[in-house]
N, C-alpha and C positions, 0 to 999 in steps of 0.2 A: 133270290133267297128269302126275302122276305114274306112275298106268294107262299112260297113251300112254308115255312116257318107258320104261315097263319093259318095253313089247310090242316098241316098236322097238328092243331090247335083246335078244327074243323071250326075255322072261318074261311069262307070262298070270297077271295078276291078279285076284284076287277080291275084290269088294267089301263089306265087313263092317257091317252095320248094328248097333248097339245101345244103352241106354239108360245112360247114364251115373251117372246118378241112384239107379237099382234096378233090381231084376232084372225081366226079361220074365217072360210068360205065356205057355207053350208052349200053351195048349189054349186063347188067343188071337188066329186068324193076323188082324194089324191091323197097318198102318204108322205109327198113331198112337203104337205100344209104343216105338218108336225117334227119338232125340236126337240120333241121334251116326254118322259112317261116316268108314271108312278103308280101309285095303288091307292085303291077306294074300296074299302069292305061296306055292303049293304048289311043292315041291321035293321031289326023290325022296325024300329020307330025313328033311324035317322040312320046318315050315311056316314064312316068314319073314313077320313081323307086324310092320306100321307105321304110323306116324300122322304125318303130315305137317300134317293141320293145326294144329298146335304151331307149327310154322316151325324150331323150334330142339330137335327132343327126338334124343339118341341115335340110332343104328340099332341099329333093333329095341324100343328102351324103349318101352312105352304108360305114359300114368299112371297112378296106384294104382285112380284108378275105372273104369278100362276094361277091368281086369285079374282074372282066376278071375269070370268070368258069361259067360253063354250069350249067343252074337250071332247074328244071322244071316248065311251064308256063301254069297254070291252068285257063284257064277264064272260064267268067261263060256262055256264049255261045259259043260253038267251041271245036274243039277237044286238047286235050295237047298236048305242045311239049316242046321240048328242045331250049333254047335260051342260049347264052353269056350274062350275065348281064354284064355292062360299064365299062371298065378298068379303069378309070380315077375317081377321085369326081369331083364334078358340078363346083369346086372353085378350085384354085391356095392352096397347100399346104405351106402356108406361116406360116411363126415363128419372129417375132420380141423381140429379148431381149432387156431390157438397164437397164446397174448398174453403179450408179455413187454412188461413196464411199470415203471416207478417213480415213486414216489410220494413227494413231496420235503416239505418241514419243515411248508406249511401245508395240507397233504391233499390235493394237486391229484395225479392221475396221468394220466401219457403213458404211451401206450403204442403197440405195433407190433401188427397185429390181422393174422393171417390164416386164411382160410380153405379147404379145397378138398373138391372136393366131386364124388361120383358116385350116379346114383339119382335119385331120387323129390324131392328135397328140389334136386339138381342142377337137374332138367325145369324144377319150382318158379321158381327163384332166374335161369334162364334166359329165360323168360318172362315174366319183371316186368321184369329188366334192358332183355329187347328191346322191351317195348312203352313204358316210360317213358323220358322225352326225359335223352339224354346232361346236360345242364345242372341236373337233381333229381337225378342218380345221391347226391352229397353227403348232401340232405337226405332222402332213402331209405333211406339204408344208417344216417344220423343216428334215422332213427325205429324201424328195424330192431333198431339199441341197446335204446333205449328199452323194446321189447317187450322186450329180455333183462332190463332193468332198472335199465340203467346209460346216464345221459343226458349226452352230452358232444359238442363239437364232432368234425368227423371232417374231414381234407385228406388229402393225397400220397393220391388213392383210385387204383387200378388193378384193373379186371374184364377179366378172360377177354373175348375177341369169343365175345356168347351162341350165332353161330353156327358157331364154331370146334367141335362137336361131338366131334371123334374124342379130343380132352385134357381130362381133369377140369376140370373149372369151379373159377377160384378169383378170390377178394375179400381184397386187402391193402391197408390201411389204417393210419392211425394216428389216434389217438383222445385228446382233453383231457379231461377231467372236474374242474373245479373246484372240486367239493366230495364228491370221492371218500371221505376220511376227515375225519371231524370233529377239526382238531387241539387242540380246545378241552377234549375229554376225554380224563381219565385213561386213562378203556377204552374201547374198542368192539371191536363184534363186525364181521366184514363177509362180505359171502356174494362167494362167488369170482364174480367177474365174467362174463356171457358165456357160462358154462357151464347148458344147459338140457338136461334129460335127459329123454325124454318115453318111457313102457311103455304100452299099451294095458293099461286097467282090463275088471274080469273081475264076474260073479258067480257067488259057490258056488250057489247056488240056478239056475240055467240050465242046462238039460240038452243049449243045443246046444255044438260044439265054442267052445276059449277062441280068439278070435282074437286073433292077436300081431301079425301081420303079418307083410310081407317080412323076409328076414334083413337085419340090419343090423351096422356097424361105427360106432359113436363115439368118437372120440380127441381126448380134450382136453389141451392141456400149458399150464402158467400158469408165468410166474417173477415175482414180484412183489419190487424192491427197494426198503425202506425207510431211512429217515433214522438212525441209530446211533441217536439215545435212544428207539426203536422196541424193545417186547422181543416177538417173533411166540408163539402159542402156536399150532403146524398144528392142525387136525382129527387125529380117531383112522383111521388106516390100516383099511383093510376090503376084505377079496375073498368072492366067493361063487361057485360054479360050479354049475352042471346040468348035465343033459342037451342041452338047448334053451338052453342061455344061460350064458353067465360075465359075472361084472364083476371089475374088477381098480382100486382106487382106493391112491393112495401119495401121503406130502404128506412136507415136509422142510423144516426152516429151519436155515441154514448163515448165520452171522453176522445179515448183516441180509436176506437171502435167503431165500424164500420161494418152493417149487417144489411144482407140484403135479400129478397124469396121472391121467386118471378111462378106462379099457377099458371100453366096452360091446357086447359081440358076442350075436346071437342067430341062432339057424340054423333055425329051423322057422314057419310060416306059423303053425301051429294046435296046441293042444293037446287031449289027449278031456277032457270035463268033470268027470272023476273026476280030475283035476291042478289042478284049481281052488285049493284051498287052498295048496299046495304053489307053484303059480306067484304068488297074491297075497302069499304072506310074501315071496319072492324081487322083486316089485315093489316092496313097504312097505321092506324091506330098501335096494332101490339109490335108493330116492325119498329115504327119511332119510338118506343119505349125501350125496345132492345138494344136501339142508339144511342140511349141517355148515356151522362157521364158523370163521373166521380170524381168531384172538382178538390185540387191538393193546393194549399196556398200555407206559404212560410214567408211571407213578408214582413210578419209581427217577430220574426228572429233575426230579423236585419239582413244582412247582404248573406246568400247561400253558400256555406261552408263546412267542411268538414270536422270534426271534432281533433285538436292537435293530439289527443290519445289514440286513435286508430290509428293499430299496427298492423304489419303482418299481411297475413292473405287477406283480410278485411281492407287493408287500403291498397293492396295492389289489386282486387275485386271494382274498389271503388274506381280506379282509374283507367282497370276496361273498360268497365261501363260506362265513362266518357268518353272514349276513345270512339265504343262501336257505338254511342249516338251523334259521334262528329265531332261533340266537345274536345277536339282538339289541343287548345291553352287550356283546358282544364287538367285532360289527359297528362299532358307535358307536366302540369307543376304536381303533380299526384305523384306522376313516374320518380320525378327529383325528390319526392318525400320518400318514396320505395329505394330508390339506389342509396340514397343519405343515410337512412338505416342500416342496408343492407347492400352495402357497396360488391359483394358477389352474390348479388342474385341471377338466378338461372338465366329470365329473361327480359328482365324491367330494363338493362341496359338497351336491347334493341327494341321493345315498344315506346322508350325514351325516342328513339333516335328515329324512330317511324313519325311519330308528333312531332316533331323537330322538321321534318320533310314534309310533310301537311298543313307546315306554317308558316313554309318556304322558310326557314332559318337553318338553313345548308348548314353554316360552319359548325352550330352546336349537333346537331343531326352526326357530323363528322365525327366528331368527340364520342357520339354516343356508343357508336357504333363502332369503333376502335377500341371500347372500355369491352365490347360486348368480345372482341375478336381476342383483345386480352385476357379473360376469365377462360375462355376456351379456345383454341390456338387451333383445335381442328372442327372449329363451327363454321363448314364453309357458307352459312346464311351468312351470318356476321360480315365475312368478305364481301358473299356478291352487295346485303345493304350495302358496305362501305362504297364499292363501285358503282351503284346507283347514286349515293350522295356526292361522288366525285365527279361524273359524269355532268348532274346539274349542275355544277359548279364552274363546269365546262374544262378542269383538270384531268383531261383525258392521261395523262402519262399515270396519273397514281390512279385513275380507276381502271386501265389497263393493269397494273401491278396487284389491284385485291382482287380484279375479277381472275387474273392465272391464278393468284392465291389461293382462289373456292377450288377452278380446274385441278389444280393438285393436289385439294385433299380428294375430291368427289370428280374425277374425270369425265363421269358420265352424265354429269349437271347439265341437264338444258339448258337451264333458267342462265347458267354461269356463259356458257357458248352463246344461245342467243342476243347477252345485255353486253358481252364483250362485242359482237359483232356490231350492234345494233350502235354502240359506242364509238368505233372506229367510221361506221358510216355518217356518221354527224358529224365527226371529225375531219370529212371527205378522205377518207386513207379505205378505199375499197377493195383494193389489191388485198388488205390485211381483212376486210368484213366478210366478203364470200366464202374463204375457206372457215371462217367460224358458226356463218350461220347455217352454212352448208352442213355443217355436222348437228349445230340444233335440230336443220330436218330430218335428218338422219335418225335423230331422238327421238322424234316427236312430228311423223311426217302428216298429220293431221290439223295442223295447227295453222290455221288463213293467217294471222298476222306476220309468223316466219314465212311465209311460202312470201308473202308483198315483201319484206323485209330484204328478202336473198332475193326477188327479182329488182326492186332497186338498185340493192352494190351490183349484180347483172349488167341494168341496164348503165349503168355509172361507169361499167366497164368497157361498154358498147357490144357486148355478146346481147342484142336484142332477141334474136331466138328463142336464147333461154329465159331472158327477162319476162318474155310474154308467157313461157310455159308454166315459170313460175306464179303469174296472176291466174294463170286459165284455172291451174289446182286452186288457188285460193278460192275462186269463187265456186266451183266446186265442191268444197267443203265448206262453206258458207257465204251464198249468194244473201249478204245484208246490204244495209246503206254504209255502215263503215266498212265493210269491204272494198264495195263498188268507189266510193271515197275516196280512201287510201292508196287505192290504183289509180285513177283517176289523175289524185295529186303528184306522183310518182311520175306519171306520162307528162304531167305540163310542167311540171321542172327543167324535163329534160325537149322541154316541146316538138315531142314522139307521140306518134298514134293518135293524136288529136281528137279524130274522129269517133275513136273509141273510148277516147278519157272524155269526150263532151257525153257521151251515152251515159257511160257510167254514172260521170258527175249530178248529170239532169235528174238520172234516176235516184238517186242518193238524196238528191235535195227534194224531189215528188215526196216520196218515202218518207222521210221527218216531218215533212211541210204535212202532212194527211196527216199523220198520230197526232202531230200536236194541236189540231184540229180539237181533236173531242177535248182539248185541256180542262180541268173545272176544279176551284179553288176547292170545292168539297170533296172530292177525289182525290186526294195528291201523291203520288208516290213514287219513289226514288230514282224509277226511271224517266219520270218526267221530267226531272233535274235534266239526270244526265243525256237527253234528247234536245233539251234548248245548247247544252255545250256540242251536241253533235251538229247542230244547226249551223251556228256559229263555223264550224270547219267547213262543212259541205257548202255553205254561200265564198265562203273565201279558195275553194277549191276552184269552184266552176267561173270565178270570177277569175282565174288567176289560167284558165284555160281559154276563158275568153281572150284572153292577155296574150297570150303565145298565139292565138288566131288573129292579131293587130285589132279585135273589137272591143277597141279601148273605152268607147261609150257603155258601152253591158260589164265590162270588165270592172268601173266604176261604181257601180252601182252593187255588184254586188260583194264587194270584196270593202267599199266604204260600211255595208251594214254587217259584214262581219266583223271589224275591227272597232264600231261601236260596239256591237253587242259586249264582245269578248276582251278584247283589249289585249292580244297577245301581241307580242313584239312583233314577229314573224309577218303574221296580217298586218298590221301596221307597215311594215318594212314593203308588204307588198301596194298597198297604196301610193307610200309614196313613188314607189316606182312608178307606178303607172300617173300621177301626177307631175313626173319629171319627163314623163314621155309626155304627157299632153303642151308641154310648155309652162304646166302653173309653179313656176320656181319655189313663190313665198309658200305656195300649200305644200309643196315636197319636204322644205327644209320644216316646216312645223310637222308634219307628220312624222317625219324621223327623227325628230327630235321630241315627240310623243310617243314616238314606241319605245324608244330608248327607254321609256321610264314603265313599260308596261312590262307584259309577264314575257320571262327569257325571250329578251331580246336575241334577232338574230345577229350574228356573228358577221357581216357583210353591214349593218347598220352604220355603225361610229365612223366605216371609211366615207361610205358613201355621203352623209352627212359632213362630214370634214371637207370632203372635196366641191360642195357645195357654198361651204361659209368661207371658206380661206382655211380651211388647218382644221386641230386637234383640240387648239384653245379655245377659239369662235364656237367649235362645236357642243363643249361643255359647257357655254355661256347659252346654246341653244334648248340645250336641254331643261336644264336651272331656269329658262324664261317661262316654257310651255311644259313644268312639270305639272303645274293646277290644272292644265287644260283637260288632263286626264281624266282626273274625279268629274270635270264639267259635263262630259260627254253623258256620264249616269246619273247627272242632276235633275230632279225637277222641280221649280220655284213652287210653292204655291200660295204665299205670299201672305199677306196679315190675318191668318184665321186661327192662331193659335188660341184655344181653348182654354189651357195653363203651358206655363212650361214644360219642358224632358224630351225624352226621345219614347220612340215603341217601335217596333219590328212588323212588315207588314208584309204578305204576297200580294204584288199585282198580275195581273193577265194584260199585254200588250197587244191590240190588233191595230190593223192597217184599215187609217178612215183618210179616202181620198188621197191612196199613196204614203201617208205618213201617220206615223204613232200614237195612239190614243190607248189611253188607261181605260179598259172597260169590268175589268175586274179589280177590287179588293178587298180581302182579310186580314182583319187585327191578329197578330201571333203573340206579343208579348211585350211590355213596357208600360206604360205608364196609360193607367184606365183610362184618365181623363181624354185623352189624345183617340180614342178610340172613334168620336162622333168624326172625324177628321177620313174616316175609311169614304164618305161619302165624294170629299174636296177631291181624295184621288183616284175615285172612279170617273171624274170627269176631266183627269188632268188630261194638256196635252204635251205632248214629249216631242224632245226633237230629233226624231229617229224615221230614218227613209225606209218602205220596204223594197226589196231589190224588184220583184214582180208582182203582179195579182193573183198568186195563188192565194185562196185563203188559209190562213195561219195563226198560230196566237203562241207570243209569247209569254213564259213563263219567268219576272223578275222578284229576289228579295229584298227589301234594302229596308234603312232604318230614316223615319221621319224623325227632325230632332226640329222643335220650335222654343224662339228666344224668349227671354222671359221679360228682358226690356223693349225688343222691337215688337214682338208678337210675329216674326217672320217666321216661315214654316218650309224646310226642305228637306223633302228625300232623296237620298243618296243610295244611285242600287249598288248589290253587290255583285262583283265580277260572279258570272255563272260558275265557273269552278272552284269560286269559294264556297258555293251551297253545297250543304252537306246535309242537311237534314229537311223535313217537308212539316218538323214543327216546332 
């Protein structure tokens, strides 16, 4: 259409074939080499190049892959040839951001977001707008955040018409973030929002030219206004200029204002590869500056609190945003300020009662969630929570009674069918789990944890058949290391299929032991957590598989360094067993009588133990002797180097040096400055922690170093792994 449209204009158009993808083979002639065509009208004195099927690009723009490679140039009198189409678009690759925002007492920031936009990134941004429906533009540009790194609701949105072409493209918005700044601490660091700064990477070693790409323009402006007991510390000011390129970065804090402008201009496509060195410093260079931070420090307002005047959605706001950064006990006494006021509110009764359960404090959790089942009588959440809190509590009869409770209002509740079933199987009452989880699958027959869940009560029933068919689907639908795990553990309970629970297990343990591999204090993030607690299960799985195979020496070994790591009752429980198999009395009755004091103990523990000491009383005297021994396990001395007094919070990284534990990483997170030179003492501490084999690995620990102020003694104390919740 566009041909016709341009002849009946009487311009003759040529028609451009080429491969989008990669460059052609001239000493190829094949039509298979080409992906792609559009139009190029010759003019006396230059060639006008377009692509219309975009729908929405400039005139004249192609996008960045159509652009410097050879096409083919078909006109409609003359013979074809081969041309270069334009390295360059017609316009300046420019990008202007600006967010001016505030961020008020419990760390929530609004903000005014705009954007505009010419080039490649314009074409981009125009092309997504016009093919996704007006009614996601919201949750689009909401996820568009996200990629920058910063997740919050977005409204008042307004885009450019994508095919208004002749006027910059621009995206103005405004944006919530609820839990922009953690107001719970003294310090934080924060990276400027929204600002991403992207160089083409190079190698000194590559003899062909550097490409840089198109010239480009980026301009970012930030003003960030904070609450008065805010004290800002900017980043350090930095410019650099070349030949091919400037940057120009300026930061300023004016009361409680906070202003920031990042320049990026480049003018050259390419550079010859004798500038290599000289263009990667100048990338390393503007990349670390787009790292800098924006240091928040409220120390001089004393201990971090909330103002006893926020009400309302302002402090039930405040106390997600504790919640979803982990803060936890902050969350919880937040929630209690919200219900206090507002004793029927919709939902603070159950994110009460979720912190309550995060803090292991079951009985108030109970409470909560009751109050939450009281305001509405047919909220089956409310239920199934309460039957999860009842559950841990290990009150199987009353979380049997809320979980029918959800079932009757919502029959067709998974969540309700699976937590009952999965309830009854802890209980060992199998008879009563298969037909419930069986209808979860029913729900929801995609789901690996119910497909392991319903082949347990299976095989607990002795129908192995179906036990195994039910794993075969699990992995099926997700062949992971918790999968392979979880079946795994399942088989050497019931010391079935050995053969294939040691595959599984070995491969489950390969699998975490590799990720946690690359671990690095300056990368941290949340799945890294939760892979040291995956670790933790998978050593205690295959140790506990070892066990059912009578290789009580391997079995040892690695089901001792899971119940250091972790400390759960269960691991515990399974040590001492295997310590009562091998004959070592005094180690079994201390182990079960340390798990006893660890995380939900198992249920088989207090006898076994009792029948060890003489009785039920000995055995509560066991417990009470070697409840310290607990915390001892994630000790580590490090003895008169206290700097000053206090405590501070630190990550380390634990590897295996000659079999046993060594500190080889550490980072200051938060406490008391002084204590910081103190990161050195425990990069080189040693721990007394075995690892079960030589793969290489590295652990990932938190814990809080606290030094005396009369001894000058210094110990950190880690935290159990599934107390970490957050990575800062």
């Amino acid at each position: 259409m566009l041909a016709s449209l341009l002849e009946a204009s009487g311009y003759h158009a040529s028609s451009v074939l080429i491969n989008s993808a990669r460059k052609i083979d001239p000493d190829i002639p094949s039509p298979s080499q080409f992906d792609h065509v559009f139009t190029m009208v010759p003019l006396s004195k230059e060639e006008v190049w377009m692509d219309s099927t975009t729908e929405v690009a400039p005139f004249r723009l192609l996008s960045a892959v159509l652009r410097d490679k050879q096409a083919l140039i078909i006109p409609q009198n003359g013979a074809a040839h081969l041309e270069q189409t334009p390295a360059n678009p017609p316009m300046v690759n420019r990008q202007v951001s600006d967010l001016d925002g505030k961020v008020n007492e419990f760390g929530k920031l609004n903000a005014h977001v705009k954007y505009e936009l010419r080039g490649d990134t314009e074409l981009y941004l125009r092309m997504l707008f016009r093919h996704v429906p007006r009614n996601k533009w919201n949750e689009w540009v909401k996820q568009m955040n996200s990629f920058s790194g910063i997740n919050g609701e977005v409204s008042d949105l307004n885009v450019s018409d994508p095919a208004q072409t002749h006027e910059p493209f621009q995206i103005d918005y405004k944006i919530e973030v609820g839990n922009y700044l953690d107001w719970s601490k003294k310090k934080s660091d924060l990276v400027l929002p929204l600002s991403q700064i992207n160089l083409a990477d190079a190698d000194e070693d590559d003899t062909d030219p550097i490409k840089i790409g198109s010239p480009i323009e980026y301009s970012y402006h930030l003003r960030l206004e904070f609450p008065a007991k805010y004290t800002e510390s900017s980043p350090l000011p930095f410019a650099m200029k070349r030949d091919y390129a400037h940057y120009d970065a300026s930061y300023k804090v004016e009361g409680n204002v906070f202003t920031a402008s990042r320049l990026l201009v480049t003018n050259v496509n390419e550079l010859p590869p004798a500038r290599a060195s000289d263009y990667l410093a100048f990338r390393r260079a503007v990349l670390s500056d787009a790292t800098q931070h924006l240091s928040i420090d409220s120390s001089a307002a004393g201990s971090p609190i909330l103002s006893a005047d926020l009400k309302g959605d302002e402090l039930y706001d405040a106390a997600k945003a504790s919640f979803d950064r982990g803060n936890y006990q902050a969350a919880a006494d937040l929630f209690k300020r919200v219900v206090a006021a507002d004793p029927k509110h919709k939902t603070a009764w159950m994110d009460l009662g979720r912190s309550y359960m995060l803090l292991r404090q079951t009985d108030e959790a109970i409470a909560a969630f009751k109050k939450q089942a009281e305001l509405n009588p047919y909220d089956e959440y409310a239920y199934g929570a309460l039957g999860w809190a009842y559950t841990t509590a290990r009150k199987y009869d009353d979380a049997a009674a809320a979980f029918n409770k959800s079932i009757e209002i919502d029959p067709l509740s998974q969540y309700a069918h699976s937590a009952l079933g999965s309830m009854y199987a802890e209980a060992h009452q199998y008879d009563k789990a298969a037909p419930e989880l069986e209808k979860a699958v029913s729900l929801k027959s995609d789901d690996a944890a119910l497909q392991i869940s319903l082949g347990d009560a299976y095989l607990n029933l002795g129908q192995d058949d179906k036990a195994l068919k039910a794993f075969d689907r699990a992995t099926e639908i997700s062949a992971t290391p918790e999968v392979w795990n979880n079946i795994a553990y399942q088989l050497s309970l019931k010391k079935a299929h050995l053969d294939r629970a040691q595959q599984y297990a070995e491969s489950a343990v390969t699998a975490i032991s590799n990720s946690l591999r690359n671990l690095s204090l300056d990368q941290l993030s949340d799945r890294d957590l939760g892979m040291v607690s995956a670790l933790d299960a998978d050593w205690d799985t295959l140790g506990w598989v070892y066990f059912a195979r009578g290789d009580l020496a391997k079995a040892q070994k690695y089901v001792d360094a899971a119940w250091t790591l972790g400390e759960h009752g269960e691991v515990g429980d399974h040590l001492a067993e295997i310590y009562e198999k091998l004959g070592q009395k005094d180690q079994a009755i201390r182990t079960y009588a340390m798990s006893l004091s660890g995380l939900r103990p198992a249920l088989e523990t207090k006898g076994r133990l009792a029948a060890l000491v003489g009785g039920d009383a000995n055995a509560t005297k066991a417990v009470e002797q070697h409840r310290a021994d607990v915390q001892s396990l994630r000790t580590i001395h490090l003895g008169k180097v206290a700097p000053a007094a206090g405590t501070a919070e630190f990550f380390v990284i634990v590897t295996s040096s000659g079999g046993h534990g060594q500190v080889a990483a550490a980072k200051f997170i938060s406490g008391e400055e002084k204590l910081k030179p103190l990161t050195d003492n425990l990069r080189s501490a040693k721990i007394d922690f075995a690892f079960p084999d030589d793969t290489p690995t590295k652990i990932l620990r938190r814990g809080t170093l606290s030094c005396s102020k009369d001894s000058h003694e210094c110990d950190f104390v880690m935290m159990i792994p599934e107390d970490v919740h957050s990575v800062d």
